[in-house]
MOPAC internal coordinates of N, CA, C and O (Angstrom, degrees):
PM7 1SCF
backbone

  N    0.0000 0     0.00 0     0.00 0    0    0    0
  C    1.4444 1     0.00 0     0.00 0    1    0    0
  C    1.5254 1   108.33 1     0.00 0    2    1    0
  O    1.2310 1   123.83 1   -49.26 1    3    2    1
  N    1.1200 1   110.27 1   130.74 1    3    2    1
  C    2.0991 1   114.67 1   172.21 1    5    3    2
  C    1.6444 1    95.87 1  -106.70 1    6    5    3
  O    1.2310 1   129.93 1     1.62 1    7    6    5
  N    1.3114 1    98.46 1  -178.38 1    7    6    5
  C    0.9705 1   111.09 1  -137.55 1    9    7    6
  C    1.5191 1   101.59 1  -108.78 1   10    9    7
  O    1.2310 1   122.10 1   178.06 1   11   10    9
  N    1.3813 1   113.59 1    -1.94 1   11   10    9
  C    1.7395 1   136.47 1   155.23 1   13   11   10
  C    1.5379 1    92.68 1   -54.68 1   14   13   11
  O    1.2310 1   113.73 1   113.71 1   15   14   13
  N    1.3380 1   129.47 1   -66.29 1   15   14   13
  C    1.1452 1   158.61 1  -140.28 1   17   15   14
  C    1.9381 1    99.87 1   -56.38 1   18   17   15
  O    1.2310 1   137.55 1   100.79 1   19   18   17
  N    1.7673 1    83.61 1   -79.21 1   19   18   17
  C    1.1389 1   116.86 1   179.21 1   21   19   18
  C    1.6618 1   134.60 1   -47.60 1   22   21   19
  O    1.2310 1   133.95 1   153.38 1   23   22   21
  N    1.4107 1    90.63 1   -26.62 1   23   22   21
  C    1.5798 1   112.55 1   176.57 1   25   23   22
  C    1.3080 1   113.06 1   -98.67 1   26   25   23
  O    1.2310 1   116.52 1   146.18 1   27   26   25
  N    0.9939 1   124.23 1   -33.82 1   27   26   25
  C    1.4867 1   130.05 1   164.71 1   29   27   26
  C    1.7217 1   114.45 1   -68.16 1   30   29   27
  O    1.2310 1   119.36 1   164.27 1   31   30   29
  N    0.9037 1   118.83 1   -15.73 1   31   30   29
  C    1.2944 1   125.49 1  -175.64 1   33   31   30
  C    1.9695 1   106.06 1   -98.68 1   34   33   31
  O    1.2310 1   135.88 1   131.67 1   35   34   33
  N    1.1344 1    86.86 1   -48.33 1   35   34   33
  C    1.6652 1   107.23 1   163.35 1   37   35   34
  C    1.6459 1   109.77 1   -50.07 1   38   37   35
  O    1.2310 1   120.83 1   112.31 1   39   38   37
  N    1.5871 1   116.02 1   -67.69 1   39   38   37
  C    1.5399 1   119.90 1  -168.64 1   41   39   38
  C    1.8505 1   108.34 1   -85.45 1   42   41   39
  O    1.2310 1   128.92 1  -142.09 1   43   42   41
  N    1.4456 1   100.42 1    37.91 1   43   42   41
  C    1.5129 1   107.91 1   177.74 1   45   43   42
  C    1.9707 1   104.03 1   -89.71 1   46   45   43
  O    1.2310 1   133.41 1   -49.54 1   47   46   45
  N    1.2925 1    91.69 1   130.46 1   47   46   45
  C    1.4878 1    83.27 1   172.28 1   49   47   46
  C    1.4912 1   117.89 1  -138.06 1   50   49   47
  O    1.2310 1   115.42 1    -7.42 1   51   50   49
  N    1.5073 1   126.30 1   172.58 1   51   50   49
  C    1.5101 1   104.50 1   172.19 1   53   51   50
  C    1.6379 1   119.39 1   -91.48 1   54   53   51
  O    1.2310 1   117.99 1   -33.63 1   55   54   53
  N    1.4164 1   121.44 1   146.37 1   55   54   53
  C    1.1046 1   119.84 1  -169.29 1   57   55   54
  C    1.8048 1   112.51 1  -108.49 1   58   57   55
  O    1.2310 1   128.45 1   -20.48 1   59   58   57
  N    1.3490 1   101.33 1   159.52 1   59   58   57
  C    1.8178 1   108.01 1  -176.13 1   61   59   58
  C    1.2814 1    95.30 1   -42.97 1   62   61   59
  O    1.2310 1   110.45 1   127.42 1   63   62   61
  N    1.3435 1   135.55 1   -52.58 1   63   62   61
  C    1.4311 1   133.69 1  -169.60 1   65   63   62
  C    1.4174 1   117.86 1   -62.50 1   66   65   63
  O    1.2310 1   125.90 1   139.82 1   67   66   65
  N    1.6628 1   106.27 1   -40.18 1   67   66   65
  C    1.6837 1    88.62 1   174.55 1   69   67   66
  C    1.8189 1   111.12 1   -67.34 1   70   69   67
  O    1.2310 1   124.71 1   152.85 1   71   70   69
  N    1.4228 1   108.57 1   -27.15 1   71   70   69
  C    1.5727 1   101.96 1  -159.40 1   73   71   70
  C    1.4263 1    83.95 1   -78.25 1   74   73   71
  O    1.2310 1   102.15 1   133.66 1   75   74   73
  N    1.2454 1   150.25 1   -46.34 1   75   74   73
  C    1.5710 1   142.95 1  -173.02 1   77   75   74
  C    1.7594 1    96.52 1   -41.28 1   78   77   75
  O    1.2310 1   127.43 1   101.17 1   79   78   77
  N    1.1514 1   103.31 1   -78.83 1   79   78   77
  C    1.4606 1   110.62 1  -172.57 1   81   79   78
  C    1.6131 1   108.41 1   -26.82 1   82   81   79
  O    1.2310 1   130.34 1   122.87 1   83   82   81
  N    1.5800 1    97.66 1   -57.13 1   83   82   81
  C    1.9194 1    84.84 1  -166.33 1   85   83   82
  C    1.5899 1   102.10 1   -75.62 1   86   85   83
  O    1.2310 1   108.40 1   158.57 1   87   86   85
  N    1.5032 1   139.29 1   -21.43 1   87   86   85
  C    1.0073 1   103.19 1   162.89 1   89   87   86
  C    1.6911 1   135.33 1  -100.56 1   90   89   87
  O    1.2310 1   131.36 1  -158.37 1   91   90   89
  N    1.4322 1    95.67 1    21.63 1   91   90   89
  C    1.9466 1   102.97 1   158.48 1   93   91   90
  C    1.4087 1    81.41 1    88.65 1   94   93   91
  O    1.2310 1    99.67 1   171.86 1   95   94   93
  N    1.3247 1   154.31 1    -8.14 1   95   94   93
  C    1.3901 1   161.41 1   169.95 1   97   95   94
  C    1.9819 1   110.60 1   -55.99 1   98   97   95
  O    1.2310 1   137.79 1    -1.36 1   99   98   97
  N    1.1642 1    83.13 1   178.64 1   99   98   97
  C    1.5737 1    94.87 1  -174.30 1  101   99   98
  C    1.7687 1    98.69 1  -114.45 1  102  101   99
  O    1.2310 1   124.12 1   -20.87 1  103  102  101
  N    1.3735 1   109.71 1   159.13 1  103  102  101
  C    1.5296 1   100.79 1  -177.05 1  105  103  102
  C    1.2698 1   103.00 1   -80.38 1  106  105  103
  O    1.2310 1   117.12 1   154.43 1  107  106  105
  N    1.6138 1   123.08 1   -25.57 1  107  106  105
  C    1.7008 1   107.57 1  -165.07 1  109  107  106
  C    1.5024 1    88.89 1   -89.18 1  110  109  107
  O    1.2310 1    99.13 1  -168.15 1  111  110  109
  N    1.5358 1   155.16 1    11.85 1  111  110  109
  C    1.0152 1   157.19 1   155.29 1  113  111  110
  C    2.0587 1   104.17 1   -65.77 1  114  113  111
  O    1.2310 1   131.74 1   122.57 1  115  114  113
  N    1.1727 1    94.93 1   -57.43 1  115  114  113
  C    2.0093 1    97.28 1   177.34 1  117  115  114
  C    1.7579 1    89.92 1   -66.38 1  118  117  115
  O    1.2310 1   110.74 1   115.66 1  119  118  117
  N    0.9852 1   135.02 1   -64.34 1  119  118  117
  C    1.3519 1   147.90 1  -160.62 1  121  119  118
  C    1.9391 1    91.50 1   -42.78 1  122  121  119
  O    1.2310 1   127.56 1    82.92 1  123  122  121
  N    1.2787 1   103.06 1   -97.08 1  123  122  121
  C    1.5862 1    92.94 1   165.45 1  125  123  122
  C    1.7968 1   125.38 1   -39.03 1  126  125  123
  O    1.2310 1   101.05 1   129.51 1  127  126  125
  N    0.7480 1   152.08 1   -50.49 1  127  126  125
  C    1.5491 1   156.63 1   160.29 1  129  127  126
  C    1.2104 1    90.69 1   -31.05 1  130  129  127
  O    1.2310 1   102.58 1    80.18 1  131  130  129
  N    1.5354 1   149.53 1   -99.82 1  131  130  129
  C    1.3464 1   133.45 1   172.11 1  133  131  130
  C    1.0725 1   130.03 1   -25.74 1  134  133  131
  O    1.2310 1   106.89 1   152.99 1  135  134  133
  N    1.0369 1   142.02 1   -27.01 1  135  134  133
  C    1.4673 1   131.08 1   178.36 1  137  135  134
  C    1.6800 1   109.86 1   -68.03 1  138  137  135
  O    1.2310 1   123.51 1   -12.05 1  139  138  137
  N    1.4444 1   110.88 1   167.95 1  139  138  137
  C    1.5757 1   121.80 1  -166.44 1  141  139  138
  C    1.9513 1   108.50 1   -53.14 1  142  141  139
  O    1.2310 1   132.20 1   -27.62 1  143  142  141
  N    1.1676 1    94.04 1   152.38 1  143  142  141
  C    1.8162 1    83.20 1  -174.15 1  145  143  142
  C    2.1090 1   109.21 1   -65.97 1  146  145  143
  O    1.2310 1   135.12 1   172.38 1  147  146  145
  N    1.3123 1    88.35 1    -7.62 1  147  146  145
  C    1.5395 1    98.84 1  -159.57 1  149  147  146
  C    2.1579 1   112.90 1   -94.64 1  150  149  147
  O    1.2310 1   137.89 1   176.37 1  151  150  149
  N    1.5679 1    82.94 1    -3.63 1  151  150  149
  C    1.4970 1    91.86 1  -162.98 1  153  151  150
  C    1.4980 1   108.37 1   -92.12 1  154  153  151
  O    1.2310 1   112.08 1   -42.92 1  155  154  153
  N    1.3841 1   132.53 1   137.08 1  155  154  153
  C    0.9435 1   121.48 1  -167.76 1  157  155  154
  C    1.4918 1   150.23 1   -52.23 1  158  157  155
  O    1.2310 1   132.79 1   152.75 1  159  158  157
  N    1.6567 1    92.89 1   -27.25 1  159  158  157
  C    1.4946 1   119.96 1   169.19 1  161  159  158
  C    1.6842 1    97.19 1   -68.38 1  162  161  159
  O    1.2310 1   107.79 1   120.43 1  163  162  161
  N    1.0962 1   140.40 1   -59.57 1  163  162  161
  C    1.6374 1   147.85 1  -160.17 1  165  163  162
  C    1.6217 1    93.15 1   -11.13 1  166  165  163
  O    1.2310 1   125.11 1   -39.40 1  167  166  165
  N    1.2956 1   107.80 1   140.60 1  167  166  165
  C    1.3248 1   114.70 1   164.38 1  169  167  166
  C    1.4510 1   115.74 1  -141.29 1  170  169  167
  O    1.2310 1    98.88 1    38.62 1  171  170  169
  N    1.2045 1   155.55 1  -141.38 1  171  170  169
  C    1.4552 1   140.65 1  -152.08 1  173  171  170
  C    1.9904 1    78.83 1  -143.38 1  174  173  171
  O    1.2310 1   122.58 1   -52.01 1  175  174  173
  N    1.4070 1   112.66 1   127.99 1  175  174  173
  C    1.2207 1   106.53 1   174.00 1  177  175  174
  C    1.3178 1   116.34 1   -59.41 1  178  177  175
  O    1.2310 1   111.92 1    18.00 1  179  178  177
  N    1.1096 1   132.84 1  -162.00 1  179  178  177
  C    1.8709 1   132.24 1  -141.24 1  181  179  178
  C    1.8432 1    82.07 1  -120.50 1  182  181  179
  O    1.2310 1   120.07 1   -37.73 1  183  182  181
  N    1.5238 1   117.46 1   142.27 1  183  182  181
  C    1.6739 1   123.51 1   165.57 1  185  183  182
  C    1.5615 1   111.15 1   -58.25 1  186  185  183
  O    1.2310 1   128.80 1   -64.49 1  187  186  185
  N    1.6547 1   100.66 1   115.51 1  187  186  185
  C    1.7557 1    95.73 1   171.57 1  189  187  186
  C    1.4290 1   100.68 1   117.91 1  190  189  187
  O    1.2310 1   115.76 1   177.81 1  191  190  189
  N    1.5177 1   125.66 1    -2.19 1  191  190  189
  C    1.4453 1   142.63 1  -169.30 1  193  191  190
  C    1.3578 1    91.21 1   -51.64 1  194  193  191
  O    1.2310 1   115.37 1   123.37 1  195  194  193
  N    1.1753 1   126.40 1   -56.63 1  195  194  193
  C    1.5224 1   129.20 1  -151.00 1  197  195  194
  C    1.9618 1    98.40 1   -81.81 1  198  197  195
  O    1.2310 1   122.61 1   114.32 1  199  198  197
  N    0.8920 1   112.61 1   -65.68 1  199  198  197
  C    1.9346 1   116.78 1   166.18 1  201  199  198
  C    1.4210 1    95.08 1   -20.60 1  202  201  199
  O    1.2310 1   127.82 1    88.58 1  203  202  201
  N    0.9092 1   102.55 1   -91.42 1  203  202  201
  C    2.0376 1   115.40 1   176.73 1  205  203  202
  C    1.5545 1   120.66 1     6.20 1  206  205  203
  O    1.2310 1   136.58 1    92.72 1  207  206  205
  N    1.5735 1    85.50 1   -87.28 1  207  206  205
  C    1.5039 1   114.40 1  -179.66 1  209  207  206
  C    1.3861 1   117.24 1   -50.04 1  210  209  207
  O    1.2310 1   122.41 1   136.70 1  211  210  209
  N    1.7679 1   112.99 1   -43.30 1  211  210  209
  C    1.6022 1   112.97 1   160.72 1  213  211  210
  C    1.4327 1   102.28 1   -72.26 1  214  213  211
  O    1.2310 1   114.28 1   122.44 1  215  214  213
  N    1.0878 1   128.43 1   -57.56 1  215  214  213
  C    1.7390 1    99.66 1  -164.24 1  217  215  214
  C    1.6675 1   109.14 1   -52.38 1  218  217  215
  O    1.2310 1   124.37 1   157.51 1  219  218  217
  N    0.9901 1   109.21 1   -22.49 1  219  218  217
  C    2.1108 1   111.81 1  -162.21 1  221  219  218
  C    1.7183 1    85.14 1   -80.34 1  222  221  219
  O    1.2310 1   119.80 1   125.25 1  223  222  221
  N    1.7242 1   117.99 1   -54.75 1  223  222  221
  C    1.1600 1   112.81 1  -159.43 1  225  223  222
  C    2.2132 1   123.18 1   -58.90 1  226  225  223
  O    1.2310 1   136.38 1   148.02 1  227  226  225
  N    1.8683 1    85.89 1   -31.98 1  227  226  225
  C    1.1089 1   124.93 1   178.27 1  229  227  226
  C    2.0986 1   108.25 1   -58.73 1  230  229  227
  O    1.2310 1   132.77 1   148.32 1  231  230  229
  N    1.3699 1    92.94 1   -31.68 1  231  230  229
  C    1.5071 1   100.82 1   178.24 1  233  231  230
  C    1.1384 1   125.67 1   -96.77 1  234  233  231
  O    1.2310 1   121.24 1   156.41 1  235  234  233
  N    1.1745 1   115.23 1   -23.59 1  235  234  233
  C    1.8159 1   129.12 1   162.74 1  237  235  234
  C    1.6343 1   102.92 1   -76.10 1  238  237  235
  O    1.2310 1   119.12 1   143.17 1  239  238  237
  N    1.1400 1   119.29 1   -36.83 1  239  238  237
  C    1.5424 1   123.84 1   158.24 1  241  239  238
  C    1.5700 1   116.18 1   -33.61 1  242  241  239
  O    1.2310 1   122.44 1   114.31 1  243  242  241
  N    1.3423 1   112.93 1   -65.69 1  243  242  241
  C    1.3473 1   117.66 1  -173.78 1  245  243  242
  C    1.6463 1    91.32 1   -72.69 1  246  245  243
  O    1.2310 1    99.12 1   130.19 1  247  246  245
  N    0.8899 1   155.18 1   -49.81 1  247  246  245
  C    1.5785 1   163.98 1  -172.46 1  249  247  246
  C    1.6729 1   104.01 1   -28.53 1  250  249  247
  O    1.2310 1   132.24 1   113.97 1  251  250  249
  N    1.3405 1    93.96 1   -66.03 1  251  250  249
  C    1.4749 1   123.74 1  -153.84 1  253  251  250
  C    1.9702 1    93.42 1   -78.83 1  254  253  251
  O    1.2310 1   121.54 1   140.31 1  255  254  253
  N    1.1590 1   114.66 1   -39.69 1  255  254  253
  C    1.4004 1   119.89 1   164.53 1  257  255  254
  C    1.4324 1   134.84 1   -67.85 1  258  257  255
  O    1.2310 1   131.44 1   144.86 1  259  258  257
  N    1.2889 1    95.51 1   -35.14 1  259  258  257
  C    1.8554 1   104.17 1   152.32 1  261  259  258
  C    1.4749 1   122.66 1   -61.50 1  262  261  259
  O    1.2310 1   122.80 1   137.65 1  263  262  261
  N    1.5686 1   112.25 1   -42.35 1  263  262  261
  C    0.9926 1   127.39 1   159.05 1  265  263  262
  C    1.5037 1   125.04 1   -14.99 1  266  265  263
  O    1.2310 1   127.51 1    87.05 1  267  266  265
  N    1.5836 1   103.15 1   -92.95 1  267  266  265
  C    1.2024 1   138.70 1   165.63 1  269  267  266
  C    1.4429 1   101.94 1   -25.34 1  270  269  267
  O    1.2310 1   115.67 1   116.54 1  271  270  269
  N    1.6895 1   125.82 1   -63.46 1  271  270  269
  C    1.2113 1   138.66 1  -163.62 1  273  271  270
  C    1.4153 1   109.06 1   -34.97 1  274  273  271
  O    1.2310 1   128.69 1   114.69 1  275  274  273
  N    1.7339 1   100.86 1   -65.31 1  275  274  273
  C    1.3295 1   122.76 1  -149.88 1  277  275  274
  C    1.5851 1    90.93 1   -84.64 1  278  277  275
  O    1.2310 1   109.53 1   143.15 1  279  278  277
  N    0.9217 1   137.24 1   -36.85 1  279  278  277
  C    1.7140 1   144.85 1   179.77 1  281  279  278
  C    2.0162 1    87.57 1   -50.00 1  282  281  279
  O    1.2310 1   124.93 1   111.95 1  283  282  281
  N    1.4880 1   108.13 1   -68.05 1  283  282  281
  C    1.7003 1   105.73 1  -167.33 1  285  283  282
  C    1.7127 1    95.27 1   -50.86 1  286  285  283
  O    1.2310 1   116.83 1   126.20 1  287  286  285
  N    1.5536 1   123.64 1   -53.80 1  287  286  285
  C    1.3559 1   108.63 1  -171.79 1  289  287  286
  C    1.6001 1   130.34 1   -43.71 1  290  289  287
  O    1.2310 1   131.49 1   157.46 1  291  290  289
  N    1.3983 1    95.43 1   -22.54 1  291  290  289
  C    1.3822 1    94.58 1  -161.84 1  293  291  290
  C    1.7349 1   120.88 1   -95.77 1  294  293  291
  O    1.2310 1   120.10 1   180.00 1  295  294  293

């Protein structure tokens, strides 16, 4: 592994679009849902927010551990 490789794999993150997708949502739906509870756009995040975020977080998990793996192999 170099270090093109390694860093790119490293500066991977999840995006509004993947979390839209897994919850069948729209991105300006997550987009508003984040914003301050007080701000006018605010809307109530999407049903299943919490499922989501662990399965997405749960997958950058294994990511970041492969990671690691191949970094000790080398």
């Amino acid at each position: 592994m170099n270090f093109k490789k390694a860093t790119d794999d490293l500066f991977a993150n999840v995006t509004h679009q993947e979390l839209a997708r897994e919850l069948e949502a729209s991105v300006a739906a997550i987009r508003q849902a984040r914003l301050a509870e007080g701000a006018l756009a605010h809307r109530t995040p999407p049903q299943g927010w919490k499922r989501a975020v662990l399965k997405l977080a749960r997958a950058r998990e294994r990511h970041f551990r492969r990671l690691v793996e191949k970094l000790e192999a080398c």
